[in-house]
N, C-alpha and C positions, 0 to 999 in steps of 0.2 A: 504494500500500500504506500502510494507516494505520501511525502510531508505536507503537502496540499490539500490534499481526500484527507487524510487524518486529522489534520485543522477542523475540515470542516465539518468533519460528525461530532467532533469532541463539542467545537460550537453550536450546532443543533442538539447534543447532548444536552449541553449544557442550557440551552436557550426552554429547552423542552421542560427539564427540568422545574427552573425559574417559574413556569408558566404552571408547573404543576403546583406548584409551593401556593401560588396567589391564588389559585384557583381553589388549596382545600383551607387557605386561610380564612377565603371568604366565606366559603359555605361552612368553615366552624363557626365564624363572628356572628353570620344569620340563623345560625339553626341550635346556638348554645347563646353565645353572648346575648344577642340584641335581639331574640324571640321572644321576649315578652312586649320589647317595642313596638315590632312589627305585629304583632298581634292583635295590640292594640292603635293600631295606625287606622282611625277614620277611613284611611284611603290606600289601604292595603289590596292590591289587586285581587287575589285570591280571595279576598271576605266580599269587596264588592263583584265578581263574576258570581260569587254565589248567590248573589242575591238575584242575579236575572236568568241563571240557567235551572234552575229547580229552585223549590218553595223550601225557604225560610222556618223554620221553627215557628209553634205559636207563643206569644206572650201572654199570659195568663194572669186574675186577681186569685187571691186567696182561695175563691171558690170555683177557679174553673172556669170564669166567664173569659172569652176573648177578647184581649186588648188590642193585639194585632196578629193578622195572618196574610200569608200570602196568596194568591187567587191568578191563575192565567191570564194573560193578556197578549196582544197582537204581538209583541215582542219580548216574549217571557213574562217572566212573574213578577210580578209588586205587589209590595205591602198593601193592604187594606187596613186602617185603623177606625178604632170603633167610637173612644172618646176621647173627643179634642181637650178634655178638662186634663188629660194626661200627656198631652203631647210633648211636654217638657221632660215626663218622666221617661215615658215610651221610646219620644224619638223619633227618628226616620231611617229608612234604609233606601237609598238614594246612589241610583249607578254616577250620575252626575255631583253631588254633592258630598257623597260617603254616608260614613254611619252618625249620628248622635245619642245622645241617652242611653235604656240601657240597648238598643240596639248594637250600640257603639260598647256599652261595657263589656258583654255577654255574648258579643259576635260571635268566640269560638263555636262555644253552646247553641247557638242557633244554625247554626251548619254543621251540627252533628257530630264537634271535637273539642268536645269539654274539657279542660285540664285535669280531671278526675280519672279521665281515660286516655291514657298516653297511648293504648296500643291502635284506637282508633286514628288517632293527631300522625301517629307515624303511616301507619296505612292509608291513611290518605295523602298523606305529601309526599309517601316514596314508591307505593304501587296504586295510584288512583282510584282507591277504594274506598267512594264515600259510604260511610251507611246514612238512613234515613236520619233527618235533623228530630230531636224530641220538641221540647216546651221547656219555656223559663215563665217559673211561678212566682209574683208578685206578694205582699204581704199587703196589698192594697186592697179592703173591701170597698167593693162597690156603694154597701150601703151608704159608708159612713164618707166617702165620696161623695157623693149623690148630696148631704146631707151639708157638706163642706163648700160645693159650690151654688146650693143655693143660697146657701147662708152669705157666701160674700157677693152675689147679683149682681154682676159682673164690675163690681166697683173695684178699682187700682189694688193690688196688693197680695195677699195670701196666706193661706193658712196648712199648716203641718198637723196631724194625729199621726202619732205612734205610742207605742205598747212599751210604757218604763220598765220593763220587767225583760224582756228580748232587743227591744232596739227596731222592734219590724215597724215599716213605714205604714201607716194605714190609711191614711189621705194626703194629696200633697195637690193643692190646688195653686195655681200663681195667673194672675188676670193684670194683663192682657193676653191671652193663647193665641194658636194660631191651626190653621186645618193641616197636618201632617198629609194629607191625601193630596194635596194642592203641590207638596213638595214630592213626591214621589211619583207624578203623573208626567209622562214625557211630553206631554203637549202643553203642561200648566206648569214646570217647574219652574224655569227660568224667570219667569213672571213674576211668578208667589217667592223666590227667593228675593230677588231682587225690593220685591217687596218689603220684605217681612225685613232685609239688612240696611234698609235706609229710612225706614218707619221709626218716628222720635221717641216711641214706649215700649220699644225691645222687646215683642211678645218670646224670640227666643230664649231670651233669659230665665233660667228656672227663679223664681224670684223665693221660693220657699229654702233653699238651697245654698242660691249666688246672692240673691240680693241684700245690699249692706246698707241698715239703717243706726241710729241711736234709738236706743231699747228705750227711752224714759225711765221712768217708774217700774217695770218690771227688773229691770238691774239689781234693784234694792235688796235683793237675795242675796244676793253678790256681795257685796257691803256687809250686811248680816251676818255670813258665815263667818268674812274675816276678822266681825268683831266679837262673835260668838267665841269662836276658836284662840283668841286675843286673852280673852277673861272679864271680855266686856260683860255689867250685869246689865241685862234686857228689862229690867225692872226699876234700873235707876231711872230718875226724869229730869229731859233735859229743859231748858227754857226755850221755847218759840217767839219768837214776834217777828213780824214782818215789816218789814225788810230787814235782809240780816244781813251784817258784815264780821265777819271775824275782828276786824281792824282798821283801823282809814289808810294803810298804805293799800288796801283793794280798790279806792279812790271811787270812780262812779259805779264799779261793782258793787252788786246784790245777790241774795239769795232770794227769791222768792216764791210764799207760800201761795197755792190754788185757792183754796180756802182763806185767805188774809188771818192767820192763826196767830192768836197770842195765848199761851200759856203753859203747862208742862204737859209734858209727853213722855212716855214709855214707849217703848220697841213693837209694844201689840199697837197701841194710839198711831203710832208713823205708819205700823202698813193700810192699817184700817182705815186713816184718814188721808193716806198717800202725803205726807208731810215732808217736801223737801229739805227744808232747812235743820228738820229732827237729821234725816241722815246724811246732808253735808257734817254737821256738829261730827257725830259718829264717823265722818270718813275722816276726817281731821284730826279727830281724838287717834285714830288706830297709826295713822299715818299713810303715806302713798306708796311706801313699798310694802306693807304688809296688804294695801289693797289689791294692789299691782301684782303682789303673788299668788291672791288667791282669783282675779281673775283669769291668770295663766292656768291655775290647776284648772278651774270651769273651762278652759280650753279657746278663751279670746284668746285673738293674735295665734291661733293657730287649725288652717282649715278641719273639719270634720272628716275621721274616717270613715266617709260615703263611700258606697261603690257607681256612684255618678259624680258628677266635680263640684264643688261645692266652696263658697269663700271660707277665708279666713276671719273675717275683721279685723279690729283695732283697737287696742286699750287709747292710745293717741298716737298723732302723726310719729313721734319720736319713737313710740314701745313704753315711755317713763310718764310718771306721772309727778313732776320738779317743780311744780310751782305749786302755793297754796290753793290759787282759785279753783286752777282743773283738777285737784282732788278732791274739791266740793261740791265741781259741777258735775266730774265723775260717780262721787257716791248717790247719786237720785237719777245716773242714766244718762247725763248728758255732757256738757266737754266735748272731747273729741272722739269720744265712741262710736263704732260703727260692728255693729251685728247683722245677721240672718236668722230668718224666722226658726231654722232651723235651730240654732245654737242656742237661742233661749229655748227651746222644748227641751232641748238636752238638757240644761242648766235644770229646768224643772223636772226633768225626767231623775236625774242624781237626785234631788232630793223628794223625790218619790219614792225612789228605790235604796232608801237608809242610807245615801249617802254614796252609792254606787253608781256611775254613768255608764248605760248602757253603750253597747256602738249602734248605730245608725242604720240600716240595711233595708234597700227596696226590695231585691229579690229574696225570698226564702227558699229557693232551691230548683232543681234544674231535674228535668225529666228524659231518659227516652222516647224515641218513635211508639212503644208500647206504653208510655206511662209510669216503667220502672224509676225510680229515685235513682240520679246517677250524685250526683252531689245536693247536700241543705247546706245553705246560706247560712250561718248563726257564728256570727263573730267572738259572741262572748262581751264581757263587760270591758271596760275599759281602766279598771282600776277605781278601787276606792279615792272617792273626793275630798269629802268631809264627815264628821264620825256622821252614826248612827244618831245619835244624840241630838247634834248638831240639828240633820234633817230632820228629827219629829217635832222639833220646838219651832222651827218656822213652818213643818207645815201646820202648826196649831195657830199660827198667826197670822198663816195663807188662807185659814177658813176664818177665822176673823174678818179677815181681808174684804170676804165674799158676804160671808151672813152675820157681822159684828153692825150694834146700833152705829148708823149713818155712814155706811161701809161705803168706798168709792165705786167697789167691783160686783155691787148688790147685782147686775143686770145677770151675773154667771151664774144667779142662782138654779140648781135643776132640783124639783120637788121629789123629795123624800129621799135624799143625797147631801154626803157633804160634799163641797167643792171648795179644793183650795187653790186661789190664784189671785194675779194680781193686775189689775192694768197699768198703762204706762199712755201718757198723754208728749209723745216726744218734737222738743221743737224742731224746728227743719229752716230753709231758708228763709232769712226775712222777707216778710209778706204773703206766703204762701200758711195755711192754714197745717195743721199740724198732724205726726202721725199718730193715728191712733190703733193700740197695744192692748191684748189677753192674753196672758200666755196663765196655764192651771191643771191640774190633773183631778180624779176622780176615781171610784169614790176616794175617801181622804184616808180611811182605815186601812186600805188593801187597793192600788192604785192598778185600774189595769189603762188606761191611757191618759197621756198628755196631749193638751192641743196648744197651741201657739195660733194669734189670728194679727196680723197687722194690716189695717185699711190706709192706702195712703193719703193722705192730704183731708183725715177725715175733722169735719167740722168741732164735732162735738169731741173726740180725743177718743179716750178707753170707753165712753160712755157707748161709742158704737159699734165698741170690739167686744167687749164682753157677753153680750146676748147674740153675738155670733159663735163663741167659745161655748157657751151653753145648749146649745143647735147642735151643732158639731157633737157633743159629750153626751147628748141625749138619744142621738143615732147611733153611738156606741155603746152605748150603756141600756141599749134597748126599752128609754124611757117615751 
């Protein structure tokens, strides 16, 4: 063999080589590394061809009713969706758009490659071997749906039910919605997208979930524990009058009470009568790192572990709470706070459940083409919050709150039930009318749901949330 020829196989040797190297590089990085990325990619080709050449999994509530299925059409399958009151939760499945919601969480599962079943996921991505897609089971009843969005009649805002005891979501309604069927339709999607992303009220926004408000008055839990836990006595009483300044270096600053309150107050009197200035006193007394910790433990300033996406909020723009006024404005709900309807359920769901935060979860579990349970959803709690202790002496303040002489949150009351909760009247932009906040659980003794209701821009404050929290509690509670 001349020196020539042998050059040049050693270089094709060598070149072949190289090529083989990048070639099992890559498919290690996509099929170990960055599989769960891709999996989760909206616009994964493999999830979107599944969605037009055979039918898609059904989505399912609690009971079995269908939230979305797929149905032939002139150019393959699409989704058909049943209630647009869910479209945020539900989602789309969209050749042009990709996936959302849980469409988008629980893709594998709907095209019949669960993570529970690895021998399927391989079978089908190395000998093209689909089997039939099963069902992903929701912990969403219909009723108490049903029940959620009459209650809020289509006015701005939304409300969460879920179960303190599991975390399972059982309502999640956010208005303004939008028609899922409009995005999934080849002839009407571009339209209805285009729509739906330059439209000024964001119907895509899950707002039960993503949207970030100031809680008001319903905060005050928050406050509470950390002055509980502190060795604050809830029985001492402090002085009110209005307008209150801790000092004159707060110069044109106030505190100010709803009620125009002058005189003492105990920890029952502040929820019962929604008393600002009782728990600015009390966030001030504890201090703003010890508030500021136990908002972190409630889990501001850091998203929920949903299995759809969900915000974080904010204790303040900074993360701190450094100066005296915004730990005053902070302890009754406002300052720089920004939550979702979601985080305050949770916050009341922990002290529903002795002090334990549930986690959060829309689906309860995932089925085969026959119905067989391939994986259940149940995360488990989250970690103890605050004691035990702690949580039974506010919710004995939370039912004050509701059924105490001249309670603010009297509208939550449900006949022959205690209910404990609290509303929150929260300020928003100057000149715009304010949000109004129910968040409460039920019954008080043995809590099988929380609701959370925020109406936005509502006139009257809590006074128009709480007999929506009541509504909601009563299709739950089978009242």
């Amino acid at each position: 063999m001349t020196t020539p020829i042998a050059a040049s196989i050693r270089s094709l040797t060598l070149a072949l080589a190289i090529a083989f190297l990048v070639t099992s590089v890559g498919v290690s990085y996509w099929t170990i590394l960055a599989s769960d990325q891709l999996a989760n990619d909206p616009f994964n080709p493999r999830l979107i061809a599944a969605s037009n050449d055979r039918p898609r999994g059904a989505i399912l509530d609690r009971n079995g009713a269908p939230l979305a299925t797929s149905e032939k059409g002139a150019t393959g399958f699409v989704r058909s969706y049943k209630d647009q009151s869910l479209a945020q939760v539900v989602g789309y499945a969209s050749l042009q758009f990709g996936l959302s919601g849980v469409e988008a969480a629980y893709a594998e599962s709907l095209i019949g490659q669960d993570p529970a079943d690895p021998i399927s996921i391989w079978r089908a991505r190395y000998l093209g071997e689909r089997q039939a897609a099963g069902s992903v089971v929701l912990g969403i009843d219909e009723k108490i749906q049903k029940a959620a969005v009459e209650a809020l009649g289509g006015r701005r805002g939304a409300i969460v039910a879920l179960d303190p005891r599991s975390g399972a979501m059982l309502a999640s309604v956010s208005v303004p919605s939008f028609d899922p069927n409009e995005v999934v339709d080849p002839q009407r999607q571009q339209a209805a997208m285009d729509k739906l992303n330059n439209g000024p009220e964001h119907p895509l926004l899950n707002r039960a979930a993503q949207g970030q408000y100031p809680p008001g008055s319903t905060f005050k839990v928050v406050t509470a524990s950390a002055a509980l836990e502190s060795g604050f006595d809830p029985t001492k009483k402090l002085r009110v009058d209005d307008p209150y300044q801790a000092d004159r270096s707060w110069g044109d600053y106030f505190v100010r009470s709803a009620s125009h309150a002058h005189g003492l107050f105990d920890m029952s009197d502040g929820f019962r009568l929604s008393e600002n200035i009782y728990f600015a006193q009390v966030g001030l007394q504890i201090g703003g790192g010890k508030l500021a910790e136990y908002a972190k433990r409630f889990g501001i300033g850091t998203a929920p572990k949903l299995d759809l996406p969900a915000a974080k909020g904010q204790l303040s723009g900074s993360g701190l709470l450094d100066r005296p006024t915004l730990v005053a404005d902070t302890s009754y709900g406002q300052g720089e706070l920004l939550v979702s309807p979601l985080q305050m359920a949770l916050i009341y769901a922990t002290i529903a459940n002795g002090g334990v935060m549930p986690t959060p979860h829309y689906a309860t579990g995932v089925r085969d083409a026959e119905g067989h349970v391939v994986r259940q959803v149940a995360p488990g709690a989250q970690g103890q919050v605050i004691s035990a202790n702690t949580a039974k002496t506010l919710t004995t303040m939370l039912v004050g709150a509701v059924a105490g002489p001249g309670a603010f949150a009297f509208g939550a009351k449900v006949p022959g039930v205690d209910v404990a909760g609290k509303t929150g009247t929260a300020e928003t932009r100057p000149g715009e009318a304010p949000h109004g906040w129910f968040v409460g659980f039920a019954p008080a003794e043995a809590p099988s749901v929380v609701v959370a209701v925020i109406v936005e821009n509502a006139p009257e404050g809590g006074v128009t949330a709480a007999p929506l929290g009541a509504q909601v509690m009563r299709a739950a509670l089978g009242k």
